[in-house]
FIROTI-589199 format. One line per 8 residues: number of its first residue (from 1); their letters; for each residue x, y, z of N, C-alpha, C, CB. Coordinates in steps of 0.001 Angstrom, whole numbers, m for minus. Glycine has a CB too. Example, Ala and Ser with C-alpha at 12.3 -4.5 7.8 and 13.67 -1.06 7.14 Angstrom:
<nodes>
1) AS) 13190,m5690,7800,12300,m4500,7800,13200,m3300,7800,11308,m4473,9046; 12850,m2250,7080,13670,m1060,7140,12900,30,7870,14084,m598,5725
</nodes>
This chain:
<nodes>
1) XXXXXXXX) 843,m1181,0,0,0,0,887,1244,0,m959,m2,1222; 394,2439,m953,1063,3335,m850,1292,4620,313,788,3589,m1802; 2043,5092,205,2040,6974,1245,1239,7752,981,3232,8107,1101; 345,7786,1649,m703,8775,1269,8,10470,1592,m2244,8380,2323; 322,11332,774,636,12656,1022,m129,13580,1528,972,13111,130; m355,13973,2299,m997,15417,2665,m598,16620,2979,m1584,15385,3489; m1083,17522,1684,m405,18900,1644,m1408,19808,3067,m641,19730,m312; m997,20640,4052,m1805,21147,5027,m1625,23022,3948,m977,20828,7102
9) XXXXXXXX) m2640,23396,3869,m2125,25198,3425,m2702,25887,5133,m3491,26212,1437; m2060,26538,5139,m2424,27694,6270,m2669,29168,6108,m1418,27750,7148; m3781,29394,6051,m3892,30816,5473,m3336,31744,6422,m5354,31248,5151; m2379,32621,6173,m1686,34027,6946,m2680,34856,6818,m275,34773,6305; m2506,35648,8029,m3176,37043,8252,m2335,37812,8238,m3900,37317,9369; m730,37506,7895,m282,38874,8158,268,39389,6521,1058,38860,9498; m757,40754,6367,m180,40907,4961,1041,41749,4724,m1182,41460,4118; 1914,41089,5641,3530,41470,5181,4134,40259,4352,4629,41723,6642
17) XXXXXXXX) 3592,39322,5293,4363,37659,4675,3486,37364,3246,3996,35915,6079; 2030,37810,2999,1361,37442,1703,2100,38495,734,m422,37599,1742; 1975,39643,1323,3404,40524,77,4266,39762,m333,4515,41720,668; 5097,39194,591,6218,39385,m118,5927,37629,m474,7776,40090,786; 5677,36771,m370,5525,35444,m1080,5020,36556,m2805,3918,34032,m61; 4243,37157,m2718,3637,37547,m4203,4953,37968,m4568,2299,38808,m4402; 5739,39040,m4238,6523,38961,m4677,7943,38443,m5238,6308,39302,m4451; 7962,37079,m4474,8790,36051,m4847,8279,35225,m5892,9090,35298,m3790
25) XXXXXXXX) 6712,35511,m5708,6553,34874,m7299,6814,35626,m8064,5340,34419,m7816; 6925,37074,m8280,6859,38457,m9428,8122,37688,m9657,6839,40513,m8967; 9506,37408,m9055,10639,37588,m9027,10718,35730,m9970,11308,38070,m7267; 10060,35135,m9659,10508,34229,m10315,9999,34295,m11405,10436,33200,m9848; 8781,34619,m12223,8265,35078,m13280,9053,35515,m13964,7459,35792,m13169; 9635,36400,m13516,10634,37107,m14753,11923,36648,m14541,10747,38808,m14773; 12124,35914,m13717,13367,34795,m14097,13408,34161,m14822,13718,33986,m13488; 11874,33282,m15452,11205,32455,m16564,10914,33352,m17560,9921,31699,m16167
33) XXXXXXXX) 10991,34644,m17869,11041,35815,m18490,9412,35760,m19076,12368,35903,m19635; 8523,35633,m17869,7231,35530,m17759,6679,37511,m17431,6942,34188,m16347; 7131,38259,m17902,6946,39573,m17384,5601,40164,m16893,7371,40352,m18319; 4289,39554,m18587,2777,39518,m17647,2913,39206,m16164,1705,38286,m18192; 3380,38263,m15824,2809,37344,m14866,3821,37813,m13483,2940,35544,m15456; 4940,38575,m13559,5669,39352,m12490,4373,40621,m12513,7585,39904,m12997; 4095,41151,m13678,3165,42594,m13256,2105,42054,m13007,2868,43832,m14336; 1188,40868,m13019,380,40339,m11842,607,40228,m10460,147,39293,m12043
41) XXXXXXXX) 1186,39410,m10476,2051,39508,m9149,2267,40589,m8408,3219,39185,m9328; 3016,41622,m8660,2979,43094,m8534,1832,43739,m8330,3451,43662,m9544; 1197,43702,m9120,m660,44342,m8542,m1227,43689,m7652,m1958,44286,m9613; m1626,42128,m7380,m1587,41547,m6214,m975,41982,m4919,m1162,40596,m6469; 519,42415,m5080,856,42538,m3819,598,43751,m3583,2062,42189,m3486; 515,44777,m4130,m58,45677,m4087,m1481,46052,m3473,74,45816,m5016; m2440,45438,m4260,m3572,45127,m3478,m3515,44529,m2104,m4268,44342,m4181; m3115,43880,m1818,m3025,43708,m239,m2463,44919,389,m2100,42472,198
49) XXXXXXXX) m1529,45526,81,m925,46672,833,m1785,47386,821,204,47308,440; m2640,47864,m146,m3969,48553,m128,m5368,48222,821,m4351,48403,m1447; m5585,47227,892,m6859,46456,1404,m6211,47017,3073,m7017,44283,918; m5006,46636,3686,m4160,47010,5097,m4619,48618,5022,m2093,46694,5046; m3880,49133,4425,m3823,50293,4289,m5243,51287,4843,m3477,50320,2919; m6346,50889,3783,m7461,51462,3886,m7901,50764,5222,m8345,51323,2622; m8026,49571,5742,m8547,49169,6926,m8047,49792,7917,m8450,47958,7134; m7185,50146,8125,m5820,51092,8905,m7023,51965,9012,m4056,51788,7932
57) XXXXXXXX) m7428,52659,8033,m7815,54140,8564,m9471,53924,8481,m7135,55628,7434; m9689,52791,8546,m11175,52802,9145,m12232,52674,7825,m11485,54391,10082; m11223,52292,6542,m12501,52138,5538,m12136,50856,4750,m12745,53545,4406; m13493,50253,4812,m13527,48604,4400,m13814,48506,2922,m14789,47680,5239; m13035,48635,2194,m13069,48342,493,m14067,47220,202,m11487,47798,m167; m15174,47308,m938,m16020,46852,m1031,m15560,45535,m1975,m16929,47794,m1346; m14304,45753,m2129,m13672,44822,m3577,m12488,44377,m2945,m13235,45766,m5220; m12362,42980,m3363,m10937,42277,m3477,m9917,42770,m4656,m11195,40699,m3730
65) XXXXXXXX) m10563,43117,m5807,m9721,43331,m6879,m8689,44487,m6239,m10603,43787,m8273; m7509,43927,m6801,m6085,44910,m7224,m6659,46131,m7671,m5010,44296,m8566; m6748,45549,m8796,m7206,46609,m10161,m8164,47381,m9689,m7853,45906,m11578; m9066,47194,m8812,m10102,48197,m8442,m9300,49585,m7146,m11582,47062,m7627; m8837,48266,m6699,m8117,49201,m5253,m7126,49946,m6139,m7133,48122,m3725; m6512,49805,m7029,m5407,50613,m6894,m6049,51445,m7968,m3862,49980,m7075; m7053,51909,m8439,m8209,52967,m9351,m8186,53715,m8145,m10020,52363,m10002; m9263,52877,m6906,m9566,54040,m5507,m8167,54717,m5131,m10197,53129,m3849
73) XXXXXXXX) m7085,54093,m5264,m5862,54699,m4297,m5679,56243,m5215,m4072,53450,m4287; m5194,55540,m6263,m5100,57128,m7813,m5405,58113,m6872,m6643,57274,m9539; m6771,58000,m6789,m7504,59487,m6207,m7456,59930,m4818,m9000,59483,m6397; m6894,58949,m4079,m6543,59523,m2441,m5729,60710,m2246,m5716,58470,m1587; m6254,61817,m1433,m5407,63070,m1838,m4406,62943,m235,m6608,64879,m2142; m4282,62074,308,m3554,61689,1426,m2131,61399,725,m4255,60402,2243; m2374,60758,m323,m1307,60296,m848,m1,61205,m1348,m1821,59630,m1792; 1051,60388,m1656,1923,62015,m2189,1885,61618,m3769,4060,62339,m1473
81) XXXXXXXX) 1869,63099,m4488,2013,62474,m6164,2430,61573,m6633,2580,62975,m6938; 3653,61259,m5949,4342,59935,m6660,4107,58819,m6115,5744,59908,m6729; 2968,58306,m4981,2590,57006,m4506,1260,56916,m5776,2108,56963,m2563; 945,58016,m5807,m462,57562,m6672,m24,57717,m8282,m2003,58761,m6281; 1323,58121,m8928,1267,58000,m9911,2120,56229,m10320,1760,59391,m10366; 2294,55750,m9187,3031,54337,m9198,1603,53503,m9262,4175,53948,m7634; 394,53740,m8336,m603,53737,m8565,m1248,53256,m9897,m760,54682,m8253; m1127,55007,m10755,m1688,54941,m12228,m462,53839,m13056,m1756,56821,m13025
89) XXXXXXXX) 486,53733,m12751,1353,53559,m13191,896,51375,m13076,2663,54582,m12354; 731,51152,m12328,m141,49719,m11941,m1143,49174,m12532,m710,49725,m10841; m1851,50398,m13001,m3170,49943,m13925,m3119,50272,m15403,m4516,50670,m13412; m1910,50652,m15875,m1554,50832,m17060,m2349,49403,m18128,178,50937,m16943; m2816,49508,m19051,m2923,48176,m20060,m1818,47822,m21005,m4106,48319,m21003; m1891,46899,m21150,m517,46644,m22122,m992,46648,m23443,321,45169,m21893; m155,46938,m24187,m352,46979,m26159,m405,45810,m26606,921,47625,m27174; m857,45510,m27920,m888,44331,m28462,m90,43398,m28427,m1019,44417,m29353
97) XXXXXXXX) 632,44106,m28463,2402,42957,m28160,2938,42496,m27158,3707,43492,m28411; 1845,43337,m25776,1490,42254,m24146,3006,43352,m23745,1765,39522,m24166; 3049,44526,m24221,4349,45278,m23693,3196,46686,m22821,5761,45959,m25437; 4476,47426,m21881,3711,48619,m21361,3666,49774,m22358,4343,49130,m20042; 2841,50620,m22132,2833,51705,m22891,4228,52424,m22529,1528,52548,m22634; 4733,52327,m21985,5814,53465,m21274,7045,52624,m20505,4904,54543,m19939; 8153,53087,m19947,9042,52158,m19413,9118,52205,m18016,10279,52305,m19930; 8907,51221,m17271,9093,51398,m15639,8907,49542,m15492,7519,52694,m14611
105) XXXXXXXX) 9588,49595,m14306,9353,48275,m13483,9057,48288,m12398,10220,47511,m13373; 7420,47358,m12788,6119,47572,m12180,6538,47094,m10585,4787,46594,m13008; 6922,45756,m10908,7570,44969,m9359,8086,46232,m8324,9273,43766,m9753; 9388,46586,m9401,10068,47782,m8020,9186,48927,m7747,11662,48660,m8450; 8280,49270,m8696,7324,50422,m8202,6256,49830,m7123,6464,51102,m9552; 5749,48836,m7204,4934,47685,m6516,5402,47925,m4809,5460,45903,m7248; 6525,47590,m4843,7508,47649,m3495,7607,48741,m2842,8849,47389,m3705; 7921,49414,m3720,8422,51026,m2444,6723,51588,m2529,10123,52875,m3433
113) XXXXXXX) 5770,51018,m3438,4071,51376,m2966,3770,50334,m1546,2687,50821,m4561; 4268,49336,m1153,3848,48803,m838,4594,48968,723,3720,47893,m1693; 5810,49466,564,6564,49448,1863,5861,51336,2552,8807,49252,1406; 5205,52061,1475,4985,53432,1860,3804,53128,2494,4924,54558,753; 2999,51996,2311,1424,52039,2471,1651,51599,3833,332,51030,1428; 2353,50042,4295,2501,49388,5159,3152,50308,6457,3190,48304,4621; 3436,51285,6164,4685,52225,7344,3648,52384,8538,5409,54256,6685
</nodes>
């Protein structure tokens, strides 16, 4: 008779450790030179820093989505210009050719959004 395996998952509450696992996936993504799938990753972790963030100050986001939270963040006038243009900069769409309109790396913008939100 065989080993029966059992995987246990444990869901974390602390969204420092769910950051940065997302971002060890961003990081391996584009090791596999998977770049979509690092700027997923990146908005994910992002979104959690957001979801903290807003609960922090007493308002419960009606949405799980990234993509939604980081639309609401854009317009937070708490913010300083350059957290919310990393922000706009997150919800950018990509061109036909699955490239950004513009040049930045989303991951490292992801991070210093994510280490400003978490402070």
């Amino acid at each position: 008779m065989g080993v029966v395996e059992i995987q246990v998952f444990r869901l974390t509450t602390d969204p420092h450790e769910e950051i940065e696992k997302e971002f060890a996936q961003a990081e391996r993504a584009r090791a596999r030179g998977n770049e979509g799938q690092a700027r997923v990753c990146a908005r994910r972790a992002a979104g959690i820093a957001i979801r903290e963030y807003l609960e922090r100050r007493g308002i419960r986001p009606r949405t799980t989505s990234a993509y939604d939270l980081l639309n609401l963040l854009k317009d937070d006038p708490l913010l300083s210009p350059d957290l919310r243009l990393i922000a706009d900069h997150l919800t950018l769409r990509v061109t036909e050719e699955f490239k950004l309109p513009m040049d930045a790396d989303l991951v490292a913008e992801a991070r210093i959004l994510c280490r400003e939100l978490l402070q």
